[in-house]
N, C-alpha and C positions, 0 to 999 in steps of 0.2 A: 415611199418605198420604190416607186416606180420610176421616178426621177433617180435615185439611187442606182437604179440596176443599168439606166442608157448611160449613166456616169462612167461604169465598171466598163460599157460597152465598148464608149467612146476610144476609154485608155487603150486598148488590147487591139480594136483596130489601128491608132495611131501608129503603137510598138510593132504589129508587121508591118506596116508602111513604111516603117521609116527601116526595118533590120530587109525588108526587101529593096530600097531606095542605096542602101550601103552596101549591099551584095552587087548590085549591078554597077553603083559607081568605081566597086571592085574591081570587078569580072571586063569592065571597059577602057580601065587603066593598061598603063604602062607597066612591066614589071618592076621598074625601079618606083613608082609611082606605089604602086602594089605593094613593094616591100615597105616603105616607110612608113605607112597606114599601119599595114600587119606588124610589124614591130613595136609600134608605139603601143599596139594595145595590147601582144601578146612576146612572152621572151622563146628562144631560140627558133626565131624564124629565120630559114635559109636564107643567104643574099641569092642574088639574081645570078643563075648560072651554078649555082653552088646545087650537087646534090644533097638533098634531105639526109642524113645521118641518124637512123634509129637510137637512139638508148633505150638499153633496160632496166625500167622503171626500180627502184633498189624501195621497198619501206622500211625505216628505221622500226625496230620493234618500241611497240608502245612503251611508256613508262609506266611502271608498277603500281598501282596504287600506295599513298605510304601506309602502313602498316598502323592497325585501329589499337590506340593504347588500351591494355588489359588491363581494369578495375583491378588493384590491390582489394584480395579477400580479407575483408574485416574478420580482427581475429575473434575467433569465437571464445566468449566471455561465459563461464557457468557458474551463477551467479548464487552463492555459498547461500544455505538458509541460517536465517536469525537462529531459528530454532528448529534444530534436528531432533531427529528419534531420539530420545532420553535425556534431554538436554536435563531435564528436571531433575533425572534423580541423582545426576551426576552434580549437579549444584548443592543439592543438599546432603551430599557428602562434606561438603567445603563449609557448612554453616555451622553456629553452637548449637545444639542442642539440651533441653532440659533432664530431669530425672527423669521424666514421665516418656523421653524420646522423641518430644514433639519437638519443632525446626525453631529456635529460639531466634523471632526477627527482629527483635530489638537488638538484640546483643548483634543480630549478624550486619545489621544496619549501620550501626558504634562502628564495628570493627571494619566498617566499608569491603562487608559479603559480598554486600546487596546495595542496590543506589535507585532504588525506586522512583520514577519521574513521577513529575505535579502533574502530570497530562499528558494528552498526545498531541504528535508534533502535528504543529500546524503549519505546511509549508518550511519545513525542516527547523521549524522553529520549537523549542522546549517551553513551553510558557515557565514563568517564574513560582519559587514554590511559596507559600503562604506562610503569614507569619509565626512564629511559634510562640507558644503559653507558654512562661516557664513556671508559673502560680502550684504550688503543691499542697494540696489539702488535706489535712490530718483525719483521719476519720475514728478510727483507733488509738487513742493516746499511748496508751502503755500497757503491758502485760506482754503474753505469748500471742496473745492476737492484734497486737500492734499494727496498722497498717495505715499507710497513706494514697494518697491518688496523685499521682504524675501526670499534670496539662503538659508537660512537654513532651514527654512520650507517646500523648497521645495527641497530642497539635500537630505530632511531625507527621502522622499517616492523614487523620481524619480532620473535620474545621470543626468548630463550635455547635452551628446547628446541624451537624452529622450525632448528634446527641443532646442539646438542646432548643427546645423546651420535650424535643417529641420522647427520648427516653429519659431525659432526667429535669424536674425542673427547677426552673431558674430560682430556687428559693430554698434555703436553708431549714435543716431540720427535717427532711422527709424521711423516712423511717425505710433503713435498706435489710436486707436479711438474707442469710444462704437459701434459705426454701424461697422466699422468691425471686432470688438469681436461678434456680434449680427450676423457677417457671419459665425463664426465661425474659425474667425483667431484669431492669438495669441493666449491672455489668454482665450478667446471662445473656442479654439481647445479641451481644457479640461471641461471648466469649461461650464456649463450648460448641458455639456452632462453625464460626471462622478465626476462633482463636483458641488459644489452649483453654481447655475445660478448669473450671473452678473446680471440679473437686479431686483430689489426687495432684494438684499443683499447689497447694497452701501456700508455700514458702518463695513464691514469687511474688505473694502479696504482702506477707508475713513475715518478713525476713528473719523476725524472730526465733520462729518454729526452726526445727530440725528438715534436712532433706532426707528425702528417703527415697528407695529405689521404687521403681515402677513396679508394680505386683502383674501388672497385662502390660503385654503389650500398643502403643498408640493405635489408636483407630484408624483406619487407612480412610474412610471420608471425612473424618477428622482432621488428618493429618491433613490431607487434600483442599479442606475447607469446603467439601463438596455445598452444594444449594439444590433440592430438587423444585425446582419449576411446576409448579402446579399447572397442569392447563383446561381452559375453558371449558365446558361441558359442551356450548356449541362448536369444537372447531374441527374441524374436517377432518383432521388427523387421528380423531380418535377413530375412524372407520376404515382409515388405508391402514394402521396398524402398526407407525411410526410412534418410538416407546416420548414419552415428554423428554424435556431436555435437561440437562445435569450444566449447573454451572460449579466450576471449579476454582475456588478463592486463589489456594496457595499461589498459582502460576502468572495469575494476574498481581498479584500483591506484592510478586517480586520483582514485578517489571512498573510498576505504579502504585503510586499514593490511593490511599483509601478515596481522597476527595475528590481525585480523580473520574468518580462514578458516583460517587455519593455528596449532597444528593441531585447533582445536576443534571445527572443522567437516570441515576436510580435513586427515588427517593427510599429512604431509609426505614419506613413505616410502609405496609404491603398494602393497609387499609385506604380502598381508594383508589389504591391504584389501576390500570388500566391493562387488560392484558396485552400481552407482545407478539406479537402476527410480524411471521415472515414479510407480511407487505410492509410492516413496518421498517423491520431490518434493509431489506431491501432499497426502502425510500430514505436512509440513514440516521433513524433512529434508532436508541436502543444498544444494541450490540451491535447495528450497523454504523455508530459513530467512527468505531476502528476498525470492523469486521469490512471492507471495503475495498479488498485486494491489496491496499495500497502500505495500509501500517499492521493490519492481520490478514488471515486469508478471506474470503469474500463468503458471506453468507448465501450466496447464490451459488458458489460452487458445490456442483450434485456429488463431488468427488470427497466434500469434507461432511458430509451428513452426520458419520459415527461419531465426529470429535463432538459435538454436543447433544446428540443422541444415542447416547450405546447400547 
């Protein structure tokens, strides 16, 4: 460091010696002698004899900066919802409907209502829909209670094991009957809860039978295909006073297939099953498979609470 600094020393003494050694070889010149020196190193030096001549000094005014290109404002885009207020009930003004007034999805499904997807999209992808049964099984031969059973009708919503072996099984001969559909077996398992009620519809199964008008009006959780959600006896929300949660078929059934959810997301048998805790939603299972911000609205938004708790 110290070496460094008589370096620095050295220089600056050098530089007045030598600008003091050039002033006096100056100053002891000749003026022509003078002038040619000062010239060389600087412009409008006087010649010899020549008065010095002031000018006033003129500054050109600076140049402007160029001017900063303004960002085009991106135009603002207000981004239409899938599904607006009433989107629902204005749909099912457009569907068939039965005697009984319930939203006939079969018929509106034929008639391309409705186009209910195999899934959801995965990276804007639709997955492919699954194959269909067209196999028709007689159950009723003949008479006024004539009826058959439709795998295609029912292959286009739901798969095989979304019904067997858990409600129906694989084996010929099991003994079916209105009072225990009316328990909620077999074709009861679905139907009166998120499909048209087997009694006061005969003639959907029956073709034989007569139609006849609705005596009541359709059931509005019926119609709806409401679910209420049971919830845990441990879960926290029974003390903040948050009502359980209400799932609602219809809305979902018109935008996807049965198997959609069943049973790979929701098995189709309740026994066993595991309750559904917002952490779970949240970690995207459950209803958070779509509920995600991204294909429905996010189960962590505090602003959708009512839509599945009302």
């Amino acid at each position: 460091m110290l070496v460094r600094k008589r370096g620095v020393l050295r220089s600056v003494v050098v530089a007045l010696c030598a600008i003091g050694w050039g002033a006096l070889v100056i100053g002891g010149c000749s003026e022509e002698s003078r002038y040619q020196v000062l010239s060389f190193l600087f412009e409008g030096v006087p010649k010899p004899g020549e008065k010095p001549q002031w000018q006033q000094v003129t500054h050109l005014a600076r140049r402007p900066p160029p001017a900063k290109a303004t960002a085009t404002p991106a135009p603002v885009v207000i981004a239409k919802e899938k599904y607006p207020f009433g989107w629902l009930p204005a749909l099912l003004k457009t569907v068939p409907h039965d005697a009984a007034g319930y939203p006939d999805m079969v018929a509106a499904f034929k008639e391309k209502k409705i186009d209910p997807l195999p899934g959801p999209e995965q990276d804007h992808v639709v997955p492919k829909a699954k194959k269909v049964d067209e196999e028709e099984i007689t159950l009723i031969p003949e008479g006024k209670t004539k009826c058959s059973f439709s795998h295609e009708i029912h292959t286009t919503l739901v798969t095989c094991k979304s019904c067997h072996p858990g409600v129906f099984k694989m084996k010929t001969g099991e003994e079916m009957s209105m009072d225990a559909m009316g328990d909620g077996k077999f074709c009861g398992f679905c139907h009166g809860k998120v499909a048209f009620p087997i009694t006061g519809e005969c003639v959907r199964c029956h073709p034989a039978m007569k139609k006849k008008a609705a005596k009541k009006p359709p059931k509005e959780k019926l119609l709806e295909g409401e679910v209420k959600l049971t919830r845990a006896k441990s879960s926290d929300a029974n003390l903040s006073g948050i009502p359980p949660a209400s799932f609602p078929h219809l809305p979902h059934r018109v935008n996807y297939r049965c198997y959609a959810c069943h049973n790979t997301i929701f098995p189709m048998k309740e026994e066993g099953t595991k309750p559904i805790t917002m952490q779970d939603i949240s970690a995207g299972k459950y209803c958070g498979v779509c509920h995600n911000g991204k294909i429905a609205f996010s189960g962590d938004d505090l602003g959708s609470c009512s839509r599945c708790h009302p």
